[in-house]
C-alpha positions as CSV (number, residue, x, y, z in Angstrom):
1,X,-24.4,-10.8,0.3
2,X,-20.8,-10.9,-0.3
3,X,-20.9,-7.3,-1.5
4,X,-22.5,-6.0,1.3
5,X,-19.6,-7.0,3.7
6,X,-18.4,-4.8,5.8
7,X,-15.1,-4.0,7.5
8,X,-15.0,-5.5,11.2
9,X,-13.4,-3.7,13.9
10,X,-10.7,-6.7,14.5
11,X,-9.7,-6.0,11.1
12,X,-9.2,-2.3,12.0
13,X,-7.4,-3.1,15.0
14,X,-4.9,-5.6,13.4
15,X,-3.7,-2.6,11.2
16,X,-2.5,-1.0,14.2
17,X,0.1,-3.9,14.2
18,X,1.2,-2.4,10.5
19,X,1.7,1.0,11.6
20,X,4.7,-0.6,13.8
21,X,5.7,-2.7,11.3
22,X,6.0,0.2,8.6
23,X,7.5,2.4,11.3
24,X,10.1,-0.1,11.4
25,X,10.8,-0.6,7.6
26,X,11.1,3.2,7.7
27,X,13.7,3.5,10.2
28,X,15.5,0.6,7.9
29,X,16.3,3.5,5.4
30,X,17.2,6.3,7.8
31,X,20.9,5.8,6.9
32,X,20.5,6.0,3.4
33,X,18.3,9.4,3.9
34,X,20.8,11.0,5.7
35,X,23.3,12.0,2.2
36,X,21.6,9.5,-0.1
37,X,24.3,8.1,-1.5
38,X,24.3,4.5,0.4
39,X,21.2,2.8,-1.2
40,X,22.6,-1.0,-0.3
41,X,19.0,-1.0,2.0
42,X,16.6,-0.7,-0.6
43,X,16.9,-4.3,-2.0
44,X,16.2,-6.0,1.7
45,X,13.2,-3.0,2.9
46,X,11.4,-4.0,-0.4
47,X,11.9,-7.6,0.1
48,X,10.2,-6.6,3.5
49,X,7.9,-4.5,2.2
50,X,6.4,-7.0,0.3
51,X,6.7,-9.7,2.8
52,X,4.3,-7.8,5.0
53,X,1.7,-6.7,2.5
54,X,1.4,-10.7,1.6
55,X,0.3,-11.6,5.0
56,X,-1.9,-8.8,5.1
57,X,-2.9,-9.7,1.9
58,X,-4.0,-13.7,2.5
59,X,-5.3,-12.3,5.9
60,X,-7.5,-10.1,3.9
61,X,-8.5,-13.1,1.5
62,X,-9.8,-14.8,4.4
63,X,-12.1,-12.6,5.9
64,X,-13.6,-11.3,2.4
65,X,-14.5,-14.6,1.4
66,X,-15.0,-17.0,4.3
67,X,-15.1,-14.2,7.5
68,X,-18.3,-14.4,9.7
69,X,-17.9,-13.1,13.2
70,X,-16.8,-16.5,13.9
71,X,-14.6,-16.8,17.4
72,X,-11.9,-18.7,15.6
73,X,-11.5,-15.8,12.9
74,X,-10.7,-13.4,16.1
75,X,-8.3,-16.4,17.7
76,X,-6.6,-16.0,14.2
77,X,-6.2,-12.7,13.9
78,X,-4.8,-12.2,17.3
79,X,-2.8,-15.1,17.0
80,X,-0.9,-13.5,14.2
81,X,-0.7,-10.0,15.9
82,X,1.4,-11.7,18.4
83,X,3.6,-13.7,15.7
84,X,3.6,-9.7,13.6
85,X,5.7,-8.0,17.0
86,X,8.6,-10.4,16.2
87,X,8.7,-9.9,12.5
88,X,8.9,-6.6,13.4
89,X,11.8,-6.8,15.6
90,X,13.4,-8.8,12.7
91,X,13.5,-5.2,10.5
92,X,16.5,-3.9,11.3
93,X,19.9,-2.6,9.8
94,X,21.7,-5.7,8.5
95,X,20.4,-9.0,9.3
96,X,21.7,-11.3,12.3
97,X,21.4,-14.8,13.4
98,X,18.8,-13.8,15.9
99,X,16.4,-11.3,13.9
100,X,16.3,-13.7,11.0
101,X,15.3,-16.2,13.0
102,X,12.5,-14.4,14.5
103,X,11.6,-12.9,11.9
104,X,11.0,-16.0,9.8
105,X,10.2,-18.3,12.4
106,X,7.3,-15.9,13.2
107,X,6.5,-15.8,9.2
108,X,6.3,-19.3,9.3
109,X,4.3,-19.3,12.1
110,X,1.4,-16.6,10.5
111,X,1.4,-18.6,6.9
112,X,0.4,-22.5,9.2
113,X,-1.9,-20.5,11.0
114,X,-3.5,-19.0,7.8
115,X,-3.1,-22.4,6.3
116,X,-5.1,-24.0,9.1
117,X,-8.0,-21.6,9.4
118,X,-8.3,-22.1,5.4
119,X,-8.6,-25.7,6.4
120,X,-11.3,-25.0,9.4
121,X,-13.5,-22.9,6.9
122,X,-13.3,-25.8,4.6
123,X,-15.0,-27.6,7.1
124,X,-17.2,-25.4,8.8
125,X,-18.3,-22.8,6.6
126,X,-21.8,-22.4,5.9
127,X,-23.3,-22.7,2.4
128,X,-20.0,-23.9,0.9
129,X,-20.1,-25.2,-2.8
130,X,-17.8,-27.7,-4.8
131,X,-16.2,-23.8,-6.2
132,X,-15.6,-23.3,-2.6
133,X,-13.9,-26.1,-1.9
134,X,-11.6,-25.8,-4.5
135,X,-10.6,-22.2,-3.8
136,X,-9.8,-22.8,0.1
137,X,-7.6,-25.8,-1.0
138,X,-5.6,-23.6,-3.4
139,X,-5.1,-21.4,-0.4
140,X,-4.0,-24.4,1.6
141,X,-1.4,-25.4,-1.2
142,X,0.0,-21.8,-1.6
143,X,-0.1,-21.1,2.3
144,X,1.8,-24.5,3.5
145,X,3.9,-24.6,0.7
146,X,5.5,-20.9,0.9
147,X,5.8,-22.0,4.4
148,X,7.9,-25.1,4.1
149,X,9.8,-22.7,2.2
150,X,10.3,-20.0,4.3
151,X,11.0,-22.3,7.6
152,X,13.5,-24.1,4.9
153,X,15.8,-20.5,4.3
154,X,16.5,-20.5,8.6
155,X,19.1,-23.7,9.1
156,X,20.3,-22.4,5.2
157,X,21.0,-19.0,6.3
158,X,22.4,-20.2,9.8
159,X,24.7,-22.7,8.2
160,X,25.9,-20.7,5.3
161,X,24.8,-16.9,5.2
162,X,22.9,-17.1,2.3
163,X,19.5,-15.1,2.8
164,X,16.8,-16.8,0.0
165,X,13.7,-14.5,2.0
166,X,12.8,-13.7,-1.7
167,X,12.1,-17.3,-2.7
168,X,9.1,-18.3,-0.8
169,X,8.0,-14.9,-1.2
170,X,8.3,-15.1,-4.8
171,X,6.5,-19.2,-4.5
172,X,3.9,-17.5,-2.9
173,X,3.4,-14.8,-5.6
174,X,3.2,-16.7,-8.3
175,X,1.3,-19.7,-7.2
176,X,-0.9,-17.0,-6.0
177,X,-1.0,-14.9,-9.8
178,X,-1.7,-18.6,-11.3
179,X,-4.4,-19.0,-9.3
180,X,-6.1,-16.0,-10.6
181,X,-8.5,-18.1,-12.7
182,X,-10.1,-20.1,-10.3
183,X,-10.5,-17.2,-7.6
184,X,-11.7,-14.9,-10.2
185,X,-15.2,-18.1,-10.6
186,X,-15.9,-16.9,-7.4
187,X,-15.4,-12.4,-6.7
188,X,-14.5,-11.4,-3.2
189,X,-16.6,-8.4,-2.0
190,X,-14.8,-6.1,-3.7
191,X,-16.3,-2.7,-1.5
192,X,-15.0,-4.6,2.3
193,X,-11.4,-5.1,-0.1
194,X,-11.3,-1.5,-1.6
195,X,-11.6,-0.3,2.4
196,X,-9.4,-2.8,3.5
197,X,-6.5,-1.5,1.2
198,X,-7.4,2.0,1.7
199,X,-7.2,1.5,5.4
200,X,-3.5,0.3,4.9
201,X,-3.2,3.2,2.6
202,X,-4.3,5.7,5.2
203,X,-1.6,4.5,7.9
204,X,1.2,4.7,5.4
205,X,0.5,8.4,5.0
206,X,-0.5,8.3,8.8
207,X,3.4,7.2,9.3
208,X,3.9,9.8,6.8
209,X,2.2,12.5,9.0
210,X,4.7,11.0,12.1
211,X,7.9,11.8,9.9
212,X,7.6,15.2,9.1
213,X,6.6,16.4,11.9
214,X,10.5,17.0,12.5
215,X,9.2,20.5,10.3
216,X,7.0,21.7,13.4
217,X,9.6,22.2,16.1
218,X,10.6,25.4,17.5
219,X,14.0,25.3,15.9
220,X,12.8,24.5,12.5
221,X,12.0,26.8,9.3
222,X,8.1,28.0,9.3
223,X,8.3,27.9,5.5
224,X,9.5,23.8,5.3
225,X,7.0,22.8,7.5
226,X,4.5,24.6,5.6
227,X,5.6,23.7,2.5
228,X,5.9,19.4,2.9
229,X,3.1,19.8,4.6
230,X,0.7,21.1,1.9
231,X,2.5,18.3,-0.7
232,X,1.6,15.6,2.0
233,X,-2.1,17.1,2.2
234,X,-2.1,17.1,-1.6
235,X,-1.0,13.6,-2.2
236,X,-4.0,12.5,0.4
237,X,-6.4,14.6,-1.3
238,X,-5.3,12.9,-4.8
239,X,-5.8,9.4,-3.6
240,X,-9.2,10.6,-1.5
241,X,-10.4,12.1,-4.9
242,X,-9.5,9.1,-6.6
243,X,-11.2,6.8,-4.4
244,X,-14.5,8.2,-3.5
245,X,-15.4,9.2,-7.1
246,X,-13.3,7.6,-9.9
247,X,-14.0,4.0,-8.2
248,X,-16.3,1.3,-9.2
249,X,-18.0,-0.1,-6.8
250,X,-19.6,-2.8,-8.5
251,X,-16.9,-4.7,-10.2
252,X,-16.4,-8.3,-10.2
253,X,-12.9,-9.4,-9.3
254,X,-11.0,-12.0,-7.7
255,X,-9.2,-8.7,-5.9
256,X,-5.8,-10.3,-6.2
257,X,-4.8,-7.4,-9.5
258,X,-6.4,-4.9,-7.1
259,X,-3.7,-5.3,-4.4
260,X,-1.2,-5.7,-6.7
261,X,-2.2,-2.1,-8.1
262,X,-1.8,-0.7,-5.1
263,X,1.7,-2.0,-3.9
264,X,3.2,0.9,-6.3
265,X,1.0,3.4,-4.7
266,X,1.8,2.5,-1.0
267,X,5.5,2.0,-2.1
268,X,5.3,5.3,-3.6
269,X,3.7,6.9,-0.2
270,X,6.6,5.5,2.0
271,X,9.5,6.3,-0.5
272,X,7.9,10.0,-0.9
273,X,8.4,10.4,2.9
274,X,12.1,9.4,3.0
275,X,12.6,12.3,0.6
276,X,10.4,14.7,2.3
277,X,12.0,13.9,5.9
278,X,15.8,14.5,4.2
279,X,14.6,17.4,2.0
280,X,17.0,20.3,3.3
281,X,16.8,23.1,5.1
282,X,19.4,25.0,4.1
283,X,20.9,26.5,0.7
284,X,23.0,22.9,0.3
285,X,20.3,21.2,-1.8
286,X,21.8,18.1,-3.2
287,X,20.7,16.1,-6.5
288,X,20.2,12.6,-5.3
289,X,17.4,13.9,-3.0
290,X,15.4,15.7,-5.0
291,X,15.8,12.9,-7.9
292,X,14.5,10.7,-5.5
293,X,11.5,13.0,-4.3
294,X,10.8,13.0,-8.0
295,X,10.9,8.9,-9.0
296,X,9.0,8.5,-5.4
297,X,6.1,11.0,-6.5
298,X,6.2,9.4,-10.5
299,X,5.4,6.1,-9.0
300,X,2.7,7.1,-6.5
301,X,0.7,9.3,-9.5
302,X,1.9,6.6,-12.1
303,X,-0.3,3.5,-9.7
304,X,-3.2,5.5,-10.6
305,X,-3.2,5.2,-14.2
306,X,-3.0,1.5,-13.3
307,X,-5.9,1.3,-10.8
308,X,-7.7,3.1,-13.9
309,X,-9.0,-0.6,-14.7
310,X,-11.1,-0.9,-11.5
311,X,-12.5,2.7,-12.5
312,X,-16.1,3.8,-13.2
313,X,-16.8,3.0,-17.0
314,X,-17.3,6.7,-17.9
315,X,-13.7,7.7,-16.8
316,X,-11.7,4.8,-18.9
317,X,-11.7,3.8,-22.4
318,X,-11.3,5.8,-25.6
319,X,-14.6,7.5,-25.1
320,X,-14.1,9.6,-22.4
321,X,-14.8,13.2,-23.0
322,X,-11.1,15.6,-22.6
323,X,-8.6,12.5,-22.2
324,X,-6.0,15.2,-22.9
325,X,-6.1,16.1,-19.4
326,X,-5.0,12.6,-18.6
327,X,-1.8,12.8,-20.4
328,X,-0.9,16.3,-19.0
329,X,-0.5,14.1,-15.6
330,X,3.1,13.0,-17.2
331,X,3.4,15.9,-19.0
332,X,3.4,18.0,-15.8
333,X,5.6,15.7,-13.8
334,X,8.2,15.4,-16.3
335,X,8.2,19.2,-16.4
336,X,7.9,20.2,-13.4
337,X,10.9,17.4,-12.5
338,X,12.9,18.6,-14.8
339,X,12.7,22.1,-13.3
340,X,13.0,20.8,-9.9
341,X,16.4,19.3,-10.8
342,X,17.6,22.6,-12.2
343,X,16.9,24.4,-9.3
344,X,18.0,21.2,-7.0
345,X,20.5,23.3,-5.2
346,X,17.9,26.3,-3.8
347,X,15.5,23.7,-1.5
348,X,13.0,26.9,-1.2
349,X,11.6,26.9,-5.0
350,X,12.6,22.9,-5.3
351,X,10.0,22.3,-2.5
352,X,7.7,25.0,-4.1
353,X,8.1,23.5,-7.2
354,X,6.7,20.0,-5.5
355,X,3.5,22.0,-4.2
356,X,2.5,23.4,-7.7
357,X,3.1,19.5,-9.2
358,X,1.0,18.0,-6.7
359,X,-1.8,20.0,-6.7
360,X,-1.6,20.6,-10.7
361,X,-2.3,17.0,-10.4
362,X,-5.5,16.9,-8.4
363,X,-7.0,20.0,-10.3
364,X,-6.2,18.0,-13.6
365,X,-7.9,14.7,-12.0
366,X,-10.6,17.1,-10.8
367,X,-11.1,18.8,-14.4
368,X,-11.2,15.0,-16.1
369,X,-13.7,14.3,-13.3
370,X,-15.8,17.0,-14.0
371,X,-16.0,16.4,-18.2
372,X,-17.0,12.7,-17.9
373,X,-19.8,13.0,-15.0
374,X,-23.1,14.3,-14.2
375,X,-22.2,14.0,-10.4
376,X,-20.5,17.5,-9.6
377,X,-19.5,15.7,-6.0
378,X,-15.8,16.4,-4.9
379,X,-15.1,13.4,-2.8
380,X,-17.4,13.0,0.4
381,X,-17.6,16.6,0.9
382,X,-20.4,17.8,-1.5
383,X,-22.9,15.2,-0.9
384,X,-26.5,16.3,-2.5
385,X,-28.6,16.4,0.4
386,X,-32.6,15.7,0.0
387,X,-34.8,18.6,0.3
388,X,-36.2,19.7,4.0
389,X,-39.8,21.2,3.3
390,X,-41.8,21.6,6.7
């Protein structure tokens, strides 16, 4: 039953709370996009970054494993929606008495409310097992703790300054990795988690879609917007491709390496934007831009070889037909980068330069995809239909 779960429409609707909270971690940067040569807020919008994506990801846990249309899984949900607003108010430039306290008071606040429905489930849950039992108090331990934490870093940072944010995120991490063991006794549904993070994944490039449209003015340069355009299309047809056909659907995991697997590509998705939205319009290209258009695209097409565990068996392992077209991936970025940082200083064939990178990729991924399958089925669009005799 577990892997016939499917994605609610609550769940759908609480990711509309992440498109403003990765709006806001995106305005965090805009001062260091603007000459790139102020990186001081990387540290605290990764921090962030992955503060977010952990209460998405125990939010996640929950309703893979112990969800069922329950009223008390929507009063959750909701609950936390509210408490997500104020942790969004809390991203901003520099942190303040106020906004930290907001922002962690309201992080406190989501991880007891986690904590607790764990604890209802435990209780009220049907057909739950002595494995079952087990796993929701691990939760329960990993939740309350991280928040003790968390609520412990507000009268520390008000009385001295000192901002330990990455501690109970870090608790929570690795009481979380150490609990792989026991979570992996019992597989979530891995198809309703594999739609969960691609959901995520969509409204990062959706927020993606939001910045460049700067490109599409009247005042601006046809060829730009043209140009960043096609490498954003690209980079969604890369993950699409990778998604509807190199995935496994049947695999047995306790999900947890999954997300982990995917943090790269997301962080690769929003890092990729900053350099698109600063790429230049003028004859004034400058190196730190493009060098970081480059590391942000090596990191999204790098998560992929990672996610290659979680692949159909015919597309990994030293039996796969043409695994030269694999390592050409590297090959092409690290040429193609290379040229790109020659030219760095003409934006025109820099951003062209992009363009023939990212779709070299997906005809490469394409070509590999073609050698090791029977299925000639290019995402969801070729779909063998049944024959219609009347």
């Amino acid at each position: 039953m577990l892997n016939e779960k499917k994605v609610e429409h609550i769940e759908l609707f609480y990711d509309l709370i992440f498109v403003y909270c990765i709006s806001k971690l995106t305005a965090l940067l805009a001062p260091m996009t603007e000459h790139f040569t102020d990186f001081s807020p990387l540290p605290v919008y990764f921090v962030l970054f992955l503060t977010l994506l952990q209460i998405w990801t125990f939010t996640t846990f929950l309703i893979n494993r112990y969800g069922y249309r329950h009223m008390t899984d929507y009063l959750c949900i909701f609950v936390n929606m509210f408490f997500l607003f104020y942790m969004a108010d809390g991203i901003r430039d520099g942190w303040g008495g106020s906004t930290f306290l907001r922002f962690h008071t309201a992080w406190v606040l989501i991880l007891v409310n986690l904590g607790i429905q764990f604890a209802w489930k435990r209780h009220k849950h049907e057909c739950m097992d002595g494995l079952d039992e087990k796993i929701i108090r691990r939760y329960m331990t990993i939740l309350f703790t991280e928040s003790l934490l968390a609520a412990l870093t507000i009268p520390l940072y008000l009385k001295t300054g000192i901002d330990l944010t990455v501690v109970p995120l870090t608790a929570g991490a690795v009481m979380t990795a150490l609990s792989n063991k026991l979570f992996s006794r019992r597989p979530v549904a891995f198809g309703h988690l594999a739609e969960r993070v691609s959901l995520l994944i969509v409204v990062t490039f959706g927020e993606m879609v939001v910045a460049i449209s700067r490109y599409f003015t009247a005042s601006a340069e046809p060829y730009f917007g043209f140009v960043v355009f096609l490498i954003v299309f690209g980079m969604f047809l890369i993950y699409l491709f990778d998604y509807y056909n190199y995935r496994d659907e049947s695999v047995q995991t306790a999900g947890i390496g999954y997300v982990v697997l995917n943090i790269p590509l997301i962080f690769g998705i929003n890092n990729a934007t900053m350099a698109l939205e600063a790429m230049p319009e003028s004859t004034s290209g400058t190196w730190p831009e493009t060098v970081y258009l480059i590391l942000s695209l090596a990191v999204f097409l790098a998560s992929f070889r990672g996610l290659a565990l979680y692949h159909k068996p015919e597309f990994r392992g030293k039996e796969t037909d043409r695994r030269y077209l694999q390592m050409a991936v590297p090959a092409l970025l690290v040429l193609l980068g290379a040229a790109m940082l020659l030219v760095h200083a003409q934006p025109r064939i820099c951003a062209a330069l992009a363009v023939v990178l990212v779709y070299g990729v997906l005809a490469l991924r394409w070509l590999f995809f073609r050698a090791n399958t029977k299925e000639q089925r290019i995402a969801a669009f070729c779909e063998i239909r049944p024959r219609y005799d009347e």
